[in-house]
N, C-alpha and C positions, 0 to 999 in steps of 0.2 A: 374553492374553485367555482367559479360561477358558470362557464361554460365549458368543455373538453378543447385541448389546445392539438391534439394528436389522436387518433386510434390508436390501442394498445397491444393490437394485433399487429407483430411484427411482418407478416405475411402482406397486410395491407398498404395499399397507395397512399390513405392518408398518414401511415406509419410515418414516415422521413418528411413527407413537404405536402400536409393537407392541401387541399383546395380554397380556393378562395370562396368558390361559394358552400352557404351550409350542408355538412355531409354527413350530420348525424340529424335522429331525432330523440325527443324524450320516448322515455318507454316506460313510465310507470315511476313507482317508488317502493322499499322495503324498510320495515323495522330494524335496530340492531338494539342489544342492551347497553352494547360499548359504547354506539357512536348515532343512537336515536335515528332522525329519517334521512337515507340514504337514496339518491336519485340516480336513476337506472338511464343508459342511453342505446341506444342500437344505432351503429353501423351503417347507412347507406350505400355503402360501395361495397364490403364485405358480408355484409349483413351480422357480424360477432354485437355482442350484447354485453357491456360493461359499464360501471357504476363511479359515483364518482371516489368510491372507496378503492378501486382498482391504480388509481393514482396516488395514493396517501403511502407512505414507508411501511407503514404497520397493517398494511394489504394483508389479509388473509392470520392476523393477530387475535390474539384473543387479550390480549395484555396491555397495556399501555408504559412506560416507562420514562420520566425525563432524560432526553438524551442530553441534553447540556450537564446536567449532574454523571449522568454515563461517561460519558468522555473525558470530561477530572476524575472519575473512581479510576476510569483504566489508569490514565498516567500519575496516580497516585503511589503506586506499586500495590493495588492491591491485588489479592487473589479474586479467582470468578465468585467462591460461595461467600468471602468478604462483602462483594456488591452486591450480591445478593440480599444477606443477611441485610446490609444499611441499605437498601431500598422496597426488603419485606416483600420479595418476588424469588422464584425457586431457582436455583444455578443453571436448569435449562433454558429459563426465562433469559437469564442475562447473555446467556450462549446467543441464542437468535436474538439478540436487539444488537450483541457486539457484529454476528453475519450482516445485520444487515444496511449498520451504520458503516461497518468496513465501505462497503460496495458504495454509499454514498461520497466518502474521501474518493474511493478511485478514480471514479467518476470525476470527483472536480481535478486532481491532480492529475487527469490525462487531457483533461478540458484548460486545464493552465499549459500543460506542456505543449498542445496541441500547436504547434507553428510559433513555438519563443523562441528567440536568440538569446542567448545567454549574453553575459554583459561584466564578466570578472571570470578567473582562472577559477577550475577545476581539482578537487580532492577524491580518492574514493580509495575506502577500506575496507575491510570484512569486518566485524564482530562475532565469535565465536563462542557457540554456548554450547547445550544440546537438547534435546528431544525425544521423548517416550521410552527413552536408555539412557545410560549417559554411555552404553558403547555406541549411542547415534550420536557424535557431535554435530551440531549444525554451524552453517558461516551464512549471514548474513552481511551480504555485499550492498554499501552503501554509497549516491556519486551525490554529492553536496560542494556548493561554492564556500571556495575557500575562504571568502572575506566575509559574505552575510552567513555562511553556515545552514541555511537553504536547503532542504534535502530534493534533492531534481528525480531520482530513482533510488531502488531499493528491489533485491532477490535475494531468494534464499535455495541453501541447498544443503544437503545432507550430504557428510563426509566418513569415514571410516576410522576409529579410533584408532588413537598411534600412543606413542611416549612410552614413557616405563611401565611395566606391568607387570602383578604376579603370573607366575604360571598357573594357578588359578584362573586369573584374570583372563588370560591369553586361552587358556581352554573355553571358558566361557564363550570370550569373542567367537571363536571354531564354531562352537555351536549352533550360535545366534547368525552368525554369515549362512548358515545354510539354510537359511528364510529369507533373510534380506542382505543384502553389501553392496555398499553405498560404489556408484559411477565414481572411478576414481581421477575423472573428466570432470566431474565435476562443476569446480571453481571458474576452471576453464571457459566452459559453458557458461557461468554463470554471470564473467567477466565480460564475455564475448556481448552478451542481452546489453550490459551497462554501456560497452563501448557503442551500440545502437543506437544509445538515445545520447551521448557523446556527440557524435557526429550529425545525427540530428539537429542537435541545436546549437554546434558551432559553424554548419551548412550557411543558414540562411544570419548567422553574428556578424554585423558591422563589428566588431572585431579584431582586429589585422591576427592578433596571434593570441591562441588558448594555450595553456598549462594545463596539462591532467598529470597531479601529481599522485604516486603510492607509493610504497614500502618498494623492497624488493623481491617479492616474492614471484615463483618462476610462472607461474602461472597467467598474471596478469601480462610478462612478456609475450608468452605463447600465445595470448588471446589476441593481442593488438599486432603480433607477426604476423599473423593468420588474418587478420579484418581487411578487407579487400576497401571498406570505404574508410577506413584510418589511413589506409598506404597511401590512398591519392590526398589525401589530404593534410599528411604530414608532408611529402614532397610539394605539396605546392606551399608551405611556410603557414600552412594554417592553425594546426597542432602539433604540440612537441611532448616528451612524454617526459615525466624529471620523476629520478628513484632515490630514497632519502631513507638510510637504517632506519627499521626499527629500535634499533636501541638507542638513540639516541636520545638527550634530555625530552619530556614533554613540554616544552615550554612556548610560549607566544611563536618566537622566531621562530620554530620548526615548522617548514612547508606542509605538515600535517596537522598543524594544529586543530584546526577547523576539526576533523576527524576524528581527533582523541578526545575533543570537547563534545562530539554528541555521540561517541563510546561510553563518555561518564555518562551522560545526561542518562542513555535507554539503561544503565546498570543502576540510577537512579531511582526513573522512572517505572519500568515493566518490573512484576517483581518476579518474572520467569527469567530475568536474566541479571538478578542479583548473584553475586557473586555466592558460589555455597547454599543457593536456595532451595527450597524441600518442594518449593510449588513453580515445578520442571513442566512445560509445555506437554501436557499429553498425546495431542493434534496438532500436524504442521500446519493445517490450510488454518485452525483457527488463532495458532501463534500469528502467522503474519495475517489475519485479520485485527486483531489485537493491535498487533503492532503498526498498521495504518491508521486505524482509529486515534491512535498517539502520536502519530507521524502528521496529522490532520492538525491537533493542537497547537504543534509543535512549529508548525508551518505557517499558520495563519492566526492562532490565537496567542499566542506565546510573547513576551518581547524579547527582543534580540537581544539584549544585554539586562542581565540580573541587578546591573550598579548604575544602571542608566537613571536620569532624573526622575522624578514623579510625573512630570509633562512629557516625560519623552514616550510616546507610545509607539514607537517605533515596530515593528515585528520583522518576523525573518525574511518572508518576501518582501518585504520595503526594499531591507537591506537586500535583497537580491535586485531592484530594482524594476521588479516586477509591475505592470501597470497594472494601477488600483482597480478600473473597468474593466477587465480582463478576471481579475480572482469576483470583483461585486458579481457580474455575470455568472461565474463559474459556482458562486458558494449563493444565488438565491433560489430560497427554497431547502437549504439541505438538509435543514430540520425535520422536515415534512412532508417535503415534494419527492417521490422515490424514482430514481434515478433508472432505468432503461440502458440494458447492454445494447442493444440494437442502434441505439442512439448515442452511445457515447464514444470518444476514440481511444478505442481499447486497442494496445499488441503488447506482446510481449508479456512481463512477469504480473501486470496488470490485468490482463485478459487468465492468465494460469488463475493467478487468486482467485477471479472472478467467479471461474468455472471450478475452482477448488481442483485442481488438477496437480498441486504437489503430490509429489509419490508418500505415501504413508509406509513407514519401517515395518514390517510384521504382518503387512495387512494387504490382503490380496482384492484389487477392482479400487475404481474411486470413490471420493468422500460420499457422503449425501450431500445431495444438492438437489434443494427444495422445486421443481417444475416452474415455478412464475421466476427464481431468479435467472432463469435463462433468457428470457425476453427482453 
């Protein structure tokens, strides 16, 4: 960075839309071990004092780590002391580089959503694992295009164990509900955030008519009876909702397909939601940290089809037909340039993550969240 592009003081004017004339000055310089000389600026309008390391991802780090290497270990299936062990840094190290490479995916995937129109029919499932119990199951609600497989949003929420049980079992559950028991609203809830950004971007779709296909589970009825901007927008012929068994074969032709194919992929990829695995998400906010960081790959570095040519480098947003200057924009810098809440268009299960404000099972107040991620 050769000159400051913004103040990093959210409080200040030149936070959003600096001035045209110069509004800072230099102030000096400091040594570091990590990152040798470091140039200091002060604030003219605010008078706040920040450097150029206040801009860098690894702000206030003592570590350094390849995050391109980070981003294959996550969707490797590996476990956190795994990456750790192969890149010779301690499992709290890889914890804060996965915070805070999460925040930089968010960031661009709310910077892509920011005013798209969608451009092909709509899918959206749950995936269902669980978390720091397995009497917490969790569902992870996903709304991806049906033909590029495109993941558009993503939430998570915690549900209440059900199915067959011993009486053991069931005593146990008793127990454990008198600390935490999960919103049995839920899914509902969680349905309701997806159908948000649904209507969002079939709003402003040259599109004559979207499909948003699911299962049939009651829930996602309930959520889209109840959406005040689904109603007018299904009556005017703009969306329609189509429900298709679960049981039914998994194959190409099933209107879910899309869905079942990045069910396998994250039971693939994440190894907290391999099927039968021992290495069970501890932390919700740091599971779907995790699991943005892979949702990042998966979306812009990945290609679309596994059997596609050697010249074909297609990827998932192509196939969504997503404009190329739009993701260049949104993904320069993501390496290295750290991304700013104040400045990004955050709502929704995007802004939760951000602020790590999933409810944690057992655990009373919220997560930690380090003071500079707030800005």
């Amino acid at each position: 960075m050769q000159t400051p592009q913004f103040c990093p003081n959210s409080g200040c004017e030149a936070h959003h839309e600096p001035p045209r004339s110069r509004w800072w000055v230099r102030n000096g310089t400091y040594s570091s071990a990590l990152r040798g000389r470091i140039q200091r600026y002060r604030c003219s309008l605010c008078g706040r004092g920040f450097s150029t390391q206040s801009f860098d991802i690894d702000y206030y780090a003592k570590r350094r780590v390849d995050y391109h290497r980070l981003v294959g270990l996550v969707g490797s299936c590996c476990g956190v002391r795994q990456m750790a062990r192969y890149l010779g840094v301690g499992y709290e190290t890889i914890g804060n580089k996965i915070m805070r490479f999460a925040r930089q995916a968010v960031a661009l995937q709310s910077a892509v959503m920011d005013g798209l129109s969608v451009r092909e029919d709509l899918c959206a499932d749950g995936l269902q694992s669980y978390w720091v119990s397995q009497y917490v199951p969790n569902n992870i609600t996903v709304l991806a295009g049906a033909r590029s497989r495109f993941i558009y949003a993503a939430t998570a929420s915690s549900l209440r164990r059900a199915g067959r049980m011993t009486a053991g079992q069931k005593h146990r559950r008793v127990h454990l509900e008198q600390t935490f028991r999960a919103d049995p609203k839920a899914l509902t809830h969680a349905f309701t955030e997806i159908c948000d950004v649904v209507c969002r971007a079939v709003a402003g779709s040259a599109q004559q008519l979207t499909v948003l296909d699911t299962d049939e589970h009651r829930a996602y009825t309930r959520a889209l009876g109840a959406h005040g901007w689904w109603y007018e927008l299904s009556h005017t012929a703009r969306v329609v909702h189509r429900q298709t068994n679960s049981c039914l074969p998994r194959t190409g032709a099933n209107p879910l397909a899309a869905m079942n194919t990045i069910d396998r992929q994250i039971r693939i990829d994440l190894a907290e939601h391999v099927r039968e695995t021992v290495r069970f998400a501890r932390n919700p906010n740091r599971s779907m940290e995790r699991f943005w960081v892979w949702c990042f790959h998966y979306n812009y570095h990945k290609r679309y089809r596994i059997t596609q040519p050697a010249a074909d480098t297609t990827m998932h947003y192509q196939a969504a037909q997503i404009e190329g200057l739009r993701v260049e924009r949104a993904q320069k810098g993501i390496w290295s340039r750290r991304r700013f809440r104040t400045r990004s268009a955050l709502f929704g299960p995007p802004l939760v993550l951000w602020l790590r404000m999933i409810e944690r099972p057992f655990r009373e107040g919220w997560d930690y969240l380090p003071r500079y991620l707030v800005a």
